[in-house]
N, C-alpha and C positions, 0 to 999 in steps of 0.2 A: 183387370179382373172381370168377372162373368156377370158380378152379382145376383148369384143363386139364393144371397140372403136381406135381398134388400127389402129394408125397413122391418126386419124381423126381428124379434126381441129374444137377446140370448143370455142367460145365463151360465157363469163358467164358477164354481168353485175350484179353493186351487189356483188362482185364474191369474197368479203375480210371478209365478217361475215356470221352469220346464213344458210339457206337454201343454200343461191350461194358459202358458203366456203367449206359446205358438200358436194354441188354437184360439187365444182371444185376437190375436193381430191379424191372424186368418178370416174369421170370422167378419171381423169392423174391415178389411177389404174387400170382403166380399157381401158389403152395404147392410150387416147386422148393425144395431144398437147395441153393443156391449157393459153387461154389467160383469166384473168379476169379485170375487170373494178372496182372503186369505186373514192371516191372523196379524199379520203385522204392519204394522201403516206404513212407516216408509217405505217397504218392499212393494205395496201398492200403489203408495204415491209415483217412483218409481216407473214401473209395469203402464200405470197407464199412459205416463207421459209416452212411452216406448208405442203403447196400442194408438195411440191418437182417435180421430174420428167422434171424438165426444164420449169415449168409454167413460166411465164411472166403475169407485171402487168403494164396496164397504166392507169393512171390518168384520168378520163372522169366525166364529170356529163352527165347525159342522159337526163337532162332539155334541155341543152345547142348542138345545131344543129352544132355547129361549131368542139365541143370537138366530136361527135359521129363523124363527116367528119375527124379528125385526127385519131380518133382509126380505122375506119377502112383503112386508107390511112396507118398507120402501120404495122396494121395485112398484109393487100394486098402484101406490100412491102417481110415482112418477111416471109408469108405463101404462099400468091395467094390467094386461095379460102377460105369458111369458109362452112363445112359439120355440124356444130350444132351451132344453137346461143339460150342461153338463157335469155329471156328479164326479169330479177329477179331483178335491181332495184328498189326500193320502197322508200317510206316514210309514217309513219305511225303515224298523227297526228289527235288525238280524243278533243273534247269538246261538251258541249250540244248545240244543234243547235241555243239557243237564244245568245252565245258563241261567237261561232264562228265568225273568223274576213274574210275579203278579203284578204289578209296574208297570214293566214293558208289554205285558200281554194282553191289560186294561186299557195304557196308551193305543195300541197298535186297531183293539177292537172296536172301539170307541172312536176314532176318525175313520177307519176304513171300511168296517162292517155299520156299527148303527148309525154313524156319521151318513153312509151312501143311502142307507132306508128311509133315513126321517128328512133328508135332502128330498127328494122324493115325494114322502108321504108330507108334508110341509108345503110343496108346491101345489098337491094335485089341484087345488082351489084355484090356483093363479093360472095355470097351464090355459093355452086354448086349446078347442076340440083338435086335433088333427097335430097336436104339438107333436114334436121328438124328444127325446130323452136318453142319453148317451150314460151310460155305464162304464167307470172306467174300471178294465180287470188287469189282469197280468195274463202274462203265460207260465208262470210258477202258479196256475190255479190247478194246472193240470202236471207240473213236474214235481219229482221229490228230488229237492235243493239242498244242500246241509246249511244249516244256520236259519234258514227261512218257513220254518212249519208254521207259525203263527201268522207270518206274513204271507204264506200261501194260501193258507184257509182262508182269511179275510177275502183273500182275491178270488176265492173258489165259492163263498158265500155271495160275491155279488153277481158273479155267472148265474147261480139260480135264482137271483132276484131278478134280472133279469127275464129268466120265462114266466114270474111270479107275478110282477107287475102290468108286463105284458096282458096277459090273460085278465087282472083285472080293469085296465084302463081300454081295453079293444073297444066297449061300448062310445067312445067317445074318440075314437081313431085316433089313439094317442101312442106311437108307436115307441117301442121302447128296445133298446138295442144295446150290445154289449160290446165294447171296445177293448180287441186284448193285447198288447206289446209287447213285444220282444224287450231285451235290455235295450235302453235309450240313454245316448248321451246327455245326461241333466245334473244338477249339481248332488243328488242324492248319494253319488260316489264319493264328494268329499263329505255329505254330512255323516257317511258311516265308517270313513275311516281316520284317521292323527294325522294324516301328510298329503300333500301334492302327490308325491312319490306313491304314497299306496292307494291314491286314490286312482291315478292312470295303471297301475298296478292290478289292480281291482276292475278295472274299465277295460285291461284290455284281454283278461281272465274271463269274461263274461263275452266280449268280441269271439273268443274261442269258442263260447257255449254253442253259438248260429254257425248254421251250414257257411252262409255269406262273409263270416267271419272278418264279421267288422258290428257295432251296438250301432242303431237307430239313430235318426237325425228327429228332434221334436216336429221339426215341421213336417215328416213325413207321417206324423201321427198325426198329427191336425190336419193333411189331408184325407185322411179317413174319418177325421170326426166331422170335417163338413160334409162327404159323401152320404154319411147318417143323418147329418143335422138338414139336409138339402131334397125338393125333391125326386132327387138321382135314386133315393132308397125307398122309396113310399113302396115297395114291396116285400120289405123286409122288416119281421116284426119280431121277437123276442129270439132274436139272432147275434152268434157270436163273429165281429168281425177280426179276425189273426193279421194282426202286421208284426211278426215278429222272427224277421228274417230267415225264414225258412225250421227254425226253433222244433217246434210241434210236427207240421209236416212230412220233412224230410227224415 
């Protein structure tokens, strides 16, 4: 490895499965300090043993304003400052819009829309001057998907937090960038379907959605999040980066 990120301090929410486990192992090879976040302990116990290199994991839900004030009041403790945070929690809950309860549309807004703000607005104290800040969106921010309105917006609300943040943290070179993907092979295929069967069913329905017509590899998304988190992008500020097979594009 290159070590673009050595001895940098990263934060990953999300940071125990898919995308944020790629991008944390990514990251601790390419000589960061890795903290991650998720809800559940042994999925992070876990996760880190798989990240190695001295990662650390705490407990957070990113819903919840009280759990984000202890992780950072952690990190602070153990690190100081934080040079990369990536706001990758999520929740990915689909039904047809006649469906759809108040439920699922408080769960879904609640990790994905105020969860990604106050991740965020939470940090800006720890951040150092010239930190990155990785947004993680979709490419359903910008499709109309059947089953995924709620889950779209969420994704389309942090694209413009994105230019939002931006614009407010410029005075402290603090760049702030928007991460948006294609369908990714991660386990959210079985958390939304009853089977093995409908889950590769489902995985390979959405493989048809891309030109490339095959769904993302995690690690091909963390390498675009260390390209953001690295500085390969110090010229890129309240910018959408598409890895998402051709999707939007073509």
């Amino acid at each position: 490895m290159s070590g673009k990120l050595n001895n940098k301090i990263a934060v990953i929410t999300g940071g125990s499965a898919g995308i944020g486990l790629a991008t944390a192992k990514l990251f601790a090879a390419e000589g960061a300090k890795v903290i991650i976040t998720g809800r559940n302990a042994d999925t992070l116990k876990k996760a880190t043993g798989e990240i190695g290199a001295g990662a650390i994991a705490i407990q957070a839900d990113s819903s919840k304003l009280a759990e984000l004030d202890h992780l950072y009041k952690l990190v602070g403790e153990k690190y100081g400052k934080i040079d990369v945070l990536v706001a990758n929690a999520a929740v990915y809950v689909l039904a047809p819009l006649t469906d759809f309860t108040e439920e699922m549309f408080d769960k879904q807004s609640d990790v994905n829309f105020k969860g990604t703000f106050f991740t965020v607005q939470k940090a800006v104290n720890y951040l150092n001057d010239g930190a990155s800040v990785i947004l993680l969106s979709s490419i359903a921010n910008a499709k109309g998907v059947p089953n995924h309105a709620s889950y779209s917006a969420t994704k389309a609300a942090i694209r413009s937090l994105g230019r939002s943040f931006s614009v407010e943290l410029m005075d402290r070179k603090i760049r702030v960038n928007v991460l948006t993907p294609g369908p990714v092979d991660t386990d959210v295929f079985d958390q939304v379907t009853s089977s093995k069967e409908e889950a590769n069913a489902f995985k390979e329905n959405m493989a048809q959605f891309t030109p490339i017509k095959r769904v993302g590899k995690p690690e091909e998304i963390a390498s675009a999040a260390l390209f953001l988190a690295s500085d390969d992008s110090t010229f890129m500020i309240g910018s959408e980066l598409l890895i998402d097979g051709g999707v939007k594009s073509l």
